[in-house]
C-alpha positions in Angstrom: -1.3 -17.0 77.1 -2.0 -13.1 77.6 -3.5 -10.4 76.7 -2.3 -7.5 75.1 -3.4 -3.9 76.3 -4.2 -0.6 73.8 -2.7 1.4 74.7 -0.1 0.0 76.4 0.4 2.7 79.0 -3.3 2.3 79.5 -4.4 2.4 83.7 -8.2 2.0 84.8 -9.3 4.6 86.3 -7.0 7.3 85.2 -7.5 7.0 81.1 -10.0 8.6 79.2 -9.9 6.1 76.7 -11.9 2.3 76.0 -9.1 -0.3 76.3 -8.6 -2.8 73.6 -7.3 -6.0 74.6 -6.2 -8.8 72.5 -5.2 -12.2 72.9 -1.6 -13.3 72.2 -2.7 -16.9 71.3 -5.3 -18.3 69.1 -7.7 -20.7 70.9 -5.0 -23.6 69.6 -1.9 -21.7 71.5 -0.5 -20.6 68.3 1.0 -17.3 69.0 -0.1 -14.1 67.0 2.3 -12.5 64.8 3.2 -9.6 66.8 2.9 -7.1 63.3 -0.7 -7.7 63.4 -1.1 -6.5 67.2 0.8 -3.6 66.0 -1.1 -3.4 62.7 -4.2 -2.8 65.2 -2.6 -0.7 68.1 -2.0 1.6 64.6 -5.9 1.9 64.0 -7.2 1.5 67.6 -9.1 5.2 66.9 -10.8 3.6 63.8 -11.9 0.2 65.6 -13.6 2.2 68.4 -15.2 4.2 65.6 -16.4 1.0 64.4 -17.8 -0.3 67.3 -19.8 3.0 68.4 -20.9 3.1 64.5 -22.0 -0.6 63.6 -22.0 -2.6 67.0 -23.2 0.9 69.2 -20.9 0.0 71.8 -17.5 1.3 71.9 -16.8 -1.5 74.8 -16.9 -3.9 71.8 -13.8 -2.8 70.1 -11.8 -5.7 72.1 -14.1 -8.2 70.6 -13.6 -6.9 67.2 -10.0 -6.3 67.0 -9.1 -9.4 69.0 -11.3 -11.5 66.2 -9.7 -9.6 63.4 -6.0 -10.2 64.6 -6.5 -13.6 65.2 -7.9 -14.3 61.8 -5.8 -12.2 60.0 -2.6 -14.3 61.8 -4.1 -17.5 60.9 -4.3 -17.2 57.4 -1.5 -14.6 56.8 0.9 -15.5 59.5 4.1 -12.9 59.5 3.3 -12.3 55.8 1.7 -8.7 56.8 2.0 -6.6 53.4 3.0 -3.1 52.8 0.0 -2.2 54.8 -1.3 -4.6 57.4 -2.7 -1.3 59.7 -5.2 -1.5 56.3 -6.1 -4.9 56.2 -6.8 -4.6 59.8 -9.2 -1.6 59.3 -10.8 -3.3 56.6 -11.4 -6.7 58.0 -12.7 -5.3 61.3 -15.0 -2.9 59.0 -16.5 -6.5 57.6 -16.6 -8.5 60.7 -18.0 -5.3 62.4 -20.9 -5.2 59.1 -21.9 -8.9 60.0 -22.0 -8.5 63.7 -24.7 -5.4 63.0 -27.0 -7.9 60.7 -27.0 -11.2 62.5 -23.7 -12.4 61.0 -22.1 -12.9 57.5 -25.0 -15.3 56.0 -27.4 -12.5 57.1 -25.7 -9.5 55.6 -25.1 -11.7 52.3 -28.6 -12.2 51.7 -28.4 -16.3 52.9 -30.8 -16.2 55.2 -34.2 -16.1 53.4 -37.6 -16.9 55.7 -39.6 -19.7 54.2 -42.4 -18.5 52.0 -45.8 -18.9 53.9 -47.2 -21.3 51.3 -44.2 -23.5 51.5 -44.5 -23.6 55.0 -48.1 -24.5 54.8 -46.8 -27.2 52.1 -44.5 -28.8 55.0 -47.2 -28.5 57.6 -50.4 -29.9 55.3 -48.9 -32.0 53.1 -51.6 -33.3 50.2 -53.6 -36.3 50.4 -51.9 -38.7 47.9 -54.4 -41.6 48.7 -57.5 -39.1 47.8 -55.4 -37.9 44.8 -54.8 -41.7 43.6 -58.3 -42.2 44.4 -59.8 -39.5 42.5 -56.8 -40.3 39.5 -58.6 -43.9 39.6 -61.8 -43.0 39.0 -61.5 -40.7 36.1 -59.3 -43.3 34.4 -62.1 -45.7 34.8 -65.2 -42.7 34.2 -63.1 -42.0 30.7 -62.7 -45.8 29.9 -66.5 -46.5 30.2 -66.9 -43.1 27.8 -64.3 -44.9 25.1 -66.4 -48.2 26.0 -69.7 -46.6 25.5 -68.5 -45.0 22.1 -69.5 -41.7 23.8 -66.2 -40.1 22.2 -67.7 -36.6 21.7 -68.0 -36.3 25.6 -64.6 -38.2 26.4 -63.0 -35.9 24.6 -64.7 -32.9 26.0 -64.2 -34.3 29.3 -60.6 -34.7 29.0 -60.1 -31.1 27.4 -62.1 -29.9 30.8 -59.4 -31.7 32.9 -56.6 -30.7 30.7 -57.8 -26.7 30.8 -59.1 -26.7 33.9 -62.3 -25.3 32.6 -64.9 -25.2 29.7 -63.6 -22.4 28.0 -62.5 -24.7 25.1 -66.3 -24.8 23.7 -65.6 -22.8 21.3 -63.1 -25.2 20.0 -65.9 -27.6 19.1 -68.0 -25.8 17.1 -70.9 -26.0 19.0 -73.1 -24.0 21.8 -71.6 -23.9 24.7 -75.4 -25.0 26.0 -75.6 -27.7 23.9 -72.3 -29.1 24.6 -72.6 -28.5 28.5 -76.6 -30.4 28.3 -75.4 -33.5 26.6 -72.2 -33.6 28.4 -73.8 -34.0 32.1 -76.2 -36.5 31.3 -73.2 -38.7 29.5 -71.4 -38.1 32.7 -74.6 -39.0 34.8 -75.5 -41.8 33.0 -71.9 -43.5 33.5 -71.4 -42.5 36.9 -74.6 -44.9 37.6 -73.0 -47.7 35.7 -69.5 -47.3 37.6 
């Protein structure tokens, strides 16, 4: 295994220009189709660009191009196209896209923060017992009402439950003062006897 050099006449110290150097093996020690290297030595310019634009390091350009060959091998082998120097550009342009975001899951919207309230949820998670406990009780607070043929303020209870409040009043027919007065004492009055 090697590495290739762009440019190829390239000597530190002397050129101007960032080296790119790319493997001539995958990590498996398959070699890389050698139109692919050329495909990149063709766009070398545009894979710098890419790096200074997205990544903000020119230096980079080894990492990117080296990544694209060896994925663009590996699925496409020597089946390079009419314009692999393209496909190059292009997939480098993408990988270079998800390296400035955190990565392809980032960059497709994947990566969503848990709400604060679910995390609360996980954190604090209810009380079933006191919820059974509580469930218990009203069954047996709105048996006693059926029991005590106190239907009138069984059902008044259970539409205060079901609406969460005593905006239904006006439902009954009657004043909301009324309804409230002998509706606590019934409630009272049972809650001794429980």
């Amino acid at each position: 295994m090697g590495l290739i050099v762009i440019p190829s006449d390239f000597v530190e110290g002397v050129s101007r220009i960032v080296p790119i150097y790319i493997q001539d093996h995958d990590p498996k020690g398959k070699p890389i189709a050698p139109g692919w290297i050329h495909a990149a030595a063709r766009v070398a310019g545009g894979l710098r660009w890419l790096s200074r634009e997205f990544l903000h390091d020119e230096w980079r350009a080894s990492e990117l191009a080296d990544e694209t060959v060896q994925d663009l091998s590996g699925k496409h082998g020597d089946q390079l196209g009419e314009r692999p120097h393209d496909q190059v550009f292009a997939h480098a342009r993408w990988k270079a896209l998800d390296k400035s975001v955190g990565g392809i899951r980032a960059r497709k919207g994947l990566d969503v923060e848990l709400l604060e309230h679910i995390l609360y949820t996980l954190q604090e998670p209810r009380d079933f017992a006191e919820d059974v406990e509580v469930k218990l009780l009203l069954d047996r607070l709105i048996k006693r009402l059926s029991d005590l043929g106190l239907n009138d303020v069984q059902k008044t209870l259970e539409l205060a439950l079901h609406n969460g409040d005593f905006e239904f009043l006006s439902e009954i027919g009657e004043s909301r003062n009324t309804v409230s007065k002998r509706f606590w004492r019934a409630i009272r009055k049972v809650a001794r006897m429980l």
